[in-house]
matplotlib code that plots the C-alpha trace (Angstrom):
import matplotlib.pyplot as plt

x = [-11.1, -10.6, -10.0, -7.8, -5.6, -5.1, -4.7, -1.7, 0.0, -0.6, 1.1, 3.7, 4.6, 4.1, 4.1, 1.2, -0.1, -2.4, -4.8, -6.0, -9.6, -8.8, -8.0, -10.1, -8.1, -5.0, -4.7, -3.3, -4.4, -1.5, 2.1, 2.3, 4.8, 8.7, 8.4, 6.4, 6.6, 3.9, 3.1, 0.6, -1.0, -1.6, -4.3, -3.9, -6.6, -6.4, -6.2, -6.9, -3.5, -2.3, 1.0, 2.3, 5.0, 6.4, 8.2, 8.9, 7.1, 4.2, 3.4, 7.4, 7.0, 3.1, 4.8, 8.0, 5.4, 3.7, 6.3, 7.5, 10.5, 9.8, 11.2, 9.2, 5.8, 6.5, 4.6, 1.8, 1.3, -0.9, -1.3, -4.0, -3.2, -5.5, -4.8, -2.2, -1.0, 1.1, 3.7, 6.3, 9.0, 10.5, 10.4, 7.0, 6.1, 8.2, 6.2, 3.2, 4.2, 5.3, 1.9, 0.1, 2.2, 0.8, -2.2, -3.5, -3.1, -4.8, -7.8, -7.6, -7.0, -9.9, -12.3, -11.2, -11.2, -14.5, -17.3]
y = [-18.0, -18.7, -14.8, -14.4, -16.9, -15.0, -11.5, -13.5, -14.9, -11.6, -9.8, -12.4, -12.3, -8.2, -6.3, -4.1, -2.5, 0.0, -0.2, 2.9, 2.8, 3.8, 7.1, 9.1, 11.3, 10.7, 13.2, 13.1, 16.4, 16.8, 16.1, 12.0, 11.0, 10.2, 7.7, 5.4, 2.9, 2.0, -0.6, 1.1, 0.3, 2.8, 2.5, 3.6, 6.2, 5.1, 1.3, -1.1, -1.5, -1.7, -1.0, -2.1, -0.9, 0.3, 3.2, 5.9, 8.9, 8.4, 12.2, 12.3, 8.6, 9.4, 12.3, 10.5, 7.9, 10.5, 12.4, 9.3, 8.5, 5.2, 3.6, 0.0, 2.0, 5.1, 4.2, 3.9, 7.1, 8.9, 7.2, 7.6, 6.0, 3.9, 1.5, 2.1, 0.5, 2.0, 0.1, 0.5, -0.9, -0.8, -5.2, -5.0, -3.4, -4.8, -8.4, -6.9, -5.5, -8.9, -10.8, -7.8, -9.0, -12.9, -14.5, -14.6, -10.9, -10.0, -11.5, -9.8, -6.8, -7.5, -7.7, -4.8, -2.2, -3.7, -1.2]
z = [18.8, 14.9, 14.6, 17.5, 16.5, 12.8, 14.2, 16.0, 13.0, 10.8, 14.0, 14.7, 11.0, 9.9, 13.3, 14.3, 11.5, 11.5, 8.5, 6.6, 4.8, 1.2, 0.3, -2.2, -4.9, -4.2, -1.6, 1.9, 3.7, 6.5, 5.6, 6.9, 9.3, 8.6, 11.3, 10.0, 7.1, 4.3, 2.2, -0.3, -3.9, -6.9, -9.2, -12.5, -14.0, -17.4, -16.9, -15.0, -13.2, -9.4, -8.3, -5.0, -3.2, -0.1, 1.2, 4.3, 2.9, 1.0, -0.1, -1.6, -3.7, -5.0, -6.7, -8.0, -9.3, -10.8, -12.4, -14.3, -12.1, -11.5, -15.0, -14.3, -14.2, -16.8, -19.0, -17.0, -15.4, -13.8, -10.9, -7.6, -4.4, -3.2, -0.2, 2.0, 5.7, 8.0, 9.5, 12.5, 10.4, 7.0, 7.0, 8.3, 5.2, 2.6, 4.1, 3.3, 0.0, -0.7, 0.7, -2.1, -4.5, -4.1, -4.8, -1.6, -1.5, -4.7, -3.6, -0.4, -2.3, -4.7, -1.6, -0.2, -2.6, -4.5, -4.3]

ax = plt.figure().add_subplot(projection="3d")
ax.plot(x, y, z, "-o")
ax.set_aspect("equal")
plt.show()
């Protein structure tokens, strides 16, 4: 009941999201969808940095990342993507970028991605 009742606020509040086990590499395989929306976080291979961010296509802003087009982040390159949801809409994912960006959702981060 205690879990149902979550699943509804996280829906009510983000959409459905479809969640993603990390990714290993940085690599995507197939070209992802234009119809869909992520909320993602980069690692950085030299440091121990996370970026979160959002965006439409994932393959297109791991390389701008990556190329040093991002000016905030520059310095920080290379980067490997690893967490990423996938989202119906672009707010559902700029809610969960921002939830990444809190407290809350570093720690839910942390747990997730510890080995």
């Amino acid at each position: 009941m205690f879990g149902c009742f979550w699943k509804r606020v996280f829906e009510e509040n983000f959409g459905s999201v479809v969640q993603c086990p990390p990714v290993q590499n940085g690599t995507f395989g197939d070209r992802i969808s234009d119809s869909m929306y992520y909320a993602y976080v980069l690692k950085n291979r030299n440091f121990d940095f996370l970026y979160k961010g959002h965006c439409e296509d994932l393959t297109e802003r791991l390389k701008q990342h990556n190329s040093g087009l991002t000016k905030s982040i520059k310095a920080y390159v290379p980067f490997d993507l690893i967490y990423k949801e996938e989202f119906e809409t672009r707010d559902a994912a700029i809610k969960r970028e921002k939830y990444f960006k809190t407290a809350a959702g570093r720690r839910y981060l942390k747990k997730i991605l510890a080995p």
